[in-house]
Backbone as CSV, one residue per row, in Angstrom:
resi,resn,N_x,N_y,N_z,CA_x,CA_y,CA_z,C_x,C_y,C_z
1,UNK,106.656,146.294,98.074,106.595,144.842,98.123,106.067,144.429,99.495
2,UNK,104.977,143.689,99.722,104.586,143.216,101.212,104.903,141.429,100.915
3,UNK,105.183,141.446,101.939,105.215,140.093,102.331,104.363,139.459,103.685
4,UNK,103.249,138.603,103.372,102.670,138.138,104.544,102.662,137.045,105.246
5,UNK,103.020,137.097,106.162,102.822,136.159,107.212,102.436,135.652,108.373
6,UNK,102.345,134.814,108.104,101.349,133.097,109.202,101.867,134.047,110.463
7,UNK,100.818,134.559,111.513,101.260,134.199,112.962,100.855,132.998,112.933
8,UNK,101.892,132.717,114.017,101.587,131.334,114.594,101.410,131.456,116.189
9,UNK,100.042,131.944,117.019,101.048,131.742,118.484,101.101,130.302,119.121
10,UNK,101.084,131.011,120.397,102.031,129.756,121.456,100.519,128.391,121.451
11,UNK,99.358,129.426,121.136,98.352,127.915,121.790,98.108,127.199,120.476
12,UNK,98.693,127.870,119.470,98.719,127.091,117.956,99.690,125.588,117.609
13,UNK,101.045,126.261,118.447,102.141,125.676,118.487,101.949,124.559,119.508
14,UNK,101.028,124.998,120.575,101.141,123.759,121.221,99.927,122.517,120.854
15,UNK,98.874,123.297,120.203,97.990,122.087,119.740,98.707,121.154,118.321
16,UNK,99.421,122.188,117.737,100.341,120.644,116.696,101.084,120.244,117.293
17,UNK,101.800,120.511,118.362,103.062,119.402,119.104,101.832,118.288,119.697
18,UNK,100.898,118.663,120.115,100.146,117.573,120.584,99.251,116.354,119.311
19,UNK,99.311,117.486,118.634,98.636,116.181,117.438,99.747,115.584,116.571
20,UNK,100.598,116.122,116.550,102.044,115.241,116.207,101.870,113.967,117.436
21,UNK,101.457,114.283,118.407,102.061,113.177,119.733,101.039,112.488,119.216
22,UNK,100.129,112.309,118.919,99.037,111.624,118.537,97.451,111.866,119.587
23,UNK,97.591,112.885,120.252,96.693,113.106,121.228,95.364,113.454,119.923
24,UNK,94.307,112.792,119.780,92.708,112.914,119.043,91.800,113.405,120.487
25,UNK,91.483,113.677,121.795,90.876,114.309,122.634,91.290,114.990,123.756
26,UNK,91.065,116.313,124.178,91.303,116.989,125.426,90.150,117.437,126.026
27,UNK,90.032,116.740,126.967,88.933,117.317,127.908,89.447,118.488,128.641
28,UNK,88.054,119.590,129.160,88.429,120.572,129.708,86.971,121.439,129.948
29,UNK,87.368,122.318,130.835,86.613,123.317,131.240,86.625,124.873,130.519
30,UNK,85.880,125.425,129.506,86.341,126.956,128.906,86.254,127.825,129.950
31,UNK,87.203,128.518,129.591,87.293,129.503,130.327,88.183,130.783,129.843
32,UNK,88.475,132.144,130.362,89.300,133.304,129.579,90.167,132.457,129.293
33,UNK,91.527,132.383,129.912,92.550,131.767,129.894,92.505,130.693,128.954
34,UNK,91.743,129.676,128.616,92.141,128.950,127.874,91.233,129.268,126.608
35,UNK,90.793,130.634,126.196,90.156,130.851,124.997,90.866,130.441,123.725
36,UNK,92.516,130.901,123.792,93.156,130.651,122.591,93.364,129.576,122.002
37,UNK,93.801,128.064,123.018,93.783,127.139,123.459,92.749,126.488,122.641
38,UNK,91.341,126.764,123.048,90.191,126.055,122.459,89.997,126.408,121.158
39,UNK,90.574,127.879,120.973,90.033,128.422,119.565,91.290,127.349,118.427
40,UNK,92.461,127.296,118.964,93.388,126.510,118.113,92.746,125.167,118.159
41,UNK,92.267,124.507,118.594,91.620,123.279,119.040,90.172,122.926,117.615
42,UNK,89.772,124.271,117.470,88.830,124.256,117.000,88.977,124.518,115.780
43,UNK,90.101,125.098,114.986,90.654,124.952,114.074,91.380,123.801,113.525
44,UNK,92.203,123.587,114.790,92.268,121.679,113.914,91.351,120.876,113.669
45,UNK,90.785,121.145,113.385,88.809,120.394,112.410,88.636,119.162,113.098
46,UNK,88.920,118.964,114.294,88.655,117.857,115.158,89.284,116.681,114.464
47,UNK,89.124,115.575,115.215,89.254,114.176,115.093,89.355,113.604,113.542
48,UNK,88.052,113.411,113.300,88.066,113.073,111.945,88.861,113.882,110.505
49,UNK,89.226,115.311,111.264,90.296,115.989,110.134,91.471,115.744,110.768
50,UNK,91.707,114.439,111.665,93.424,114.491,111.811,93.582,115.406,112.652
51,UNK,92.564,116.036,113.419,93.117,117.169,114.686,92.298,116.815,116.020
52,UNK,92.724,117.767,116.934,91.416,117.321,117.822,90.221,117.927,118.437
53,UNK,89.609,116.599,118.933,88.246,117.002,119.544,88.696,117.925,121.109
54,UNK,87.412,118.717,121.355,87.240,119.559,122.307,86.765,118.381,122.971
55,UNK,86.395,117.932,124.207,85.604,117.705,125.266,84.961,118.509,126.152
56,UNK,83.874,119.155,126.595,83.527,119.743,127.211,83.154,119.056,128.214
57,UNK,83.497,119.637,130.148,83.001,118.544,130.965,82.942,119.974,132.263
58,UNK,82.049,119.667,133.369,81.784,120.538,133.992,82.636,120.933,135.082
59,UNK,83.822,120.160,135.660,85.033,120.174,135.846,85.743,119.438,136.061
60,UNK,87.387,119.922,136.799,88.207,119.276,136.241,88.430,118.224,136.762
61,UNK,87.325,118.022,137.726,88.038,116.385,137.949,87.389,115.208,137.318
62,UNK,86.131,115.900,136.432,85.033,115.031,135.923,86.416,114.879,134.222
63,UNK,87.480,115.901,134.048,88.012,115.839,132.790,89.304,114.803,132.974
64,UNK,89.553,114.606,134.487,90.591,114.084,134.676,89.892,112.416,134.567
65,UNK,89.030,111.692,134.873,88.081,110.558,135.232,87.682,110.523,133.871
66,UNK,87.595,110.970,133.101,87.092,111.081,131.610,88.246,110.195,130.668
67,UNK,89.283,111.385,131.000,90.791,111.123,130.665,91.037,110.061,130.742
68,UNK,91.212,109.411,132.046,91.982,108.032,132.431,91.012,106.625,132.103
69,UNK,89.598,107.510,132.292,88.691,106.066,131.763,89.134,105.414,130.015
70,UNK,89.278,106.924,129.310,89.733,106.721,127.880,90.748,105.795,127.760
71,UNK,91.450,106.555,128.360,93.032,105.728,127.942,93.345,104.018,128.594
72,UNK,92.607,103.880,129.807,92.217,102.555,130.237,91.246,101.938,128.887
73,UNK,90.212,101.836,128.641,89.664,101.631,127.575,90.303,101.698,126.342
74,UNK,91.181,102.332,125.987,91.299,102.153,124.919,92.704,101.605,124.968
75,UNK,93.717,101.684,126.260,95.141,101.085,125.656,96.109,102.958,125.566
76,UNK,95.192,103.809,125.117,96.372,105.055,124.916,96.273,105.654,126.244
Protein backbone atom coordinates (compact mmCIF):
# COMPACT_ATOMS: atom_id res chain seq x y z
CA UNK A 1 0.00 0.00 0.00
CA UNK A 2 1.79 3.53 -0.75
CA UNK A 3 0.51 6.47 0.32
CA UNK A 4 1.59 9.88 -1.23
CA UNK A 5 2.29 12.92 -0.10
CA UNK A 6 2.24 16.81 -0.69
CA UNK A 7 5.73 18.13 0.52
CA UNK A 8 5.07 21.24 1.48
CA UNK A 9 8.34 23.28 2.33
CA UNK A 10 9.04 26.31 4.35
CA UNK A 11 9.10 28.82 1.07
CA UNK A 12 5.66 27.17 0.09
CA UNK A 13 4.28 27.77 3.52
CA UNK A 14 5.37 31.08 3.60
CA UNK A 15 4.05 32.29 0.17
CA UNK A 16 0.30 31.11 1.34
CA UNK A 17 0.60 32.81 4.77
CA UNK A 18 1.31 35.79 2.61
CA UNK A 19 -1.49 35.44 0.13
CA UNK A 20 -3.87 34.65 2.91
CA UNK A 21 -2.55 38.29 4.22
CA UNK A 22 -3.61 39.54 1.01
CA UNK A 23 -0.09 40.48 -0.27
CA UNK A 24 -0.79 40.33 -4.77
CA UNK A 25 3.20 41.74 -5.25
CA UNK A 26 6.82 41.15 -3.95
CA UNK A 27 9.47 42.88 -5.30
CA UNK A 28 12.96 41.49 -5.23
CA UNK A 29 16.27 40.66 -6.46
CA UNK A 30 16.88 36.53 -7.64
CA UNK A 31 19.27 35.13 -6.32
CA UNK A 32 20.56 31.24 -4.80
CA UNK A 33 18.99 31.85 -1.61
CA UNK A 34 15.85 32.99 -2.63
CA UNK A 35 15.42 30.32 -5.55
CA UNK A 36 12.74 28.38 -3.58
CA UNK A 37 11.04 31.48 -2.59
CA UNK A 38 10.56 32.61 -6.28
CA UNK A 39 9.93 29.13 -7.51
CA UNK A 40 6.80 28.99 -4.83
CA UNK A 41 5.93 32.48 -6.07
CA UNK A 42 5.76 31.21 -9.42
CA UNK A 43 3.55 28.54 -8.76
CA UNK A 44 0.98 30.63 -7.22
CA UNK A 45 -0.03 31.60 -10.95
CA UNK A 46 0.46 35.20 -10.06
CA UNK A 47 -2.03 37.90 -9.42
CA UNK A 48 -4.73 37.24 -11.61
CA UNK A 49 -4.84 33.38 -10.24
CA UNK A 50 -5.34 34.77 -6.68
CA UNK A 51 -1.47 34.40 -6.03
CA UNK A 52 1.38 36.49 -6.52
CA UNK A 53 3.28 38.48 -8.88
CA UNK A 54 7.17 38.31 -8.92
CA UNK A 55 8.63 41.86 -9.35
CA UNK A 56 11.87 41.87 -10.67
CA UNK A 57 14.04 45.10 -9.81
CA UNK A 58 17.83 45.57 -9.94
CA UNK A 59 18.13 46.14 -6.24
CA UNK A 60 17.04 46.31 -3.10
CA UNK A 61 16.55 49.60 -2.58
CA UNK A 62 14.99 50.21 -6.07
CA UNK A 63 12.40 47.06 -4.40
CA UNK A 64 12.03 48.91 -1.28
CA UNK A 65 10.90 52.59 -3.34
CA UNK A 66 8.81 50.33 -5.55
CA UNK A 67 7.18 48.87 -2.42
CA UNK A 68 6.25 52.02 -0.60
CA UNK A 69 5.39 53.96 -3.86
CA UNK A 70 2.66 50.97 -4.27
CA UNK A 71 1.23 50.99 -1.14
CA UNK A 72 1.16 54.99 -1.01
CA UNK A 73 -0.72 54.79 -4.30
CA UNK A 74 -2.78 52.47 -3.72
CA UNK A 75 -3.90 52.81 0.16
CA UNK A 76 -2.29 48.98 0.94
Amino acid sequence: MWILLRVVTVAQQLIDVLIQSGVRRVYGVVGDSLNPVVDAIRRSGGADKDGIDWIYVRNEEAGAFAASAEAQITGG
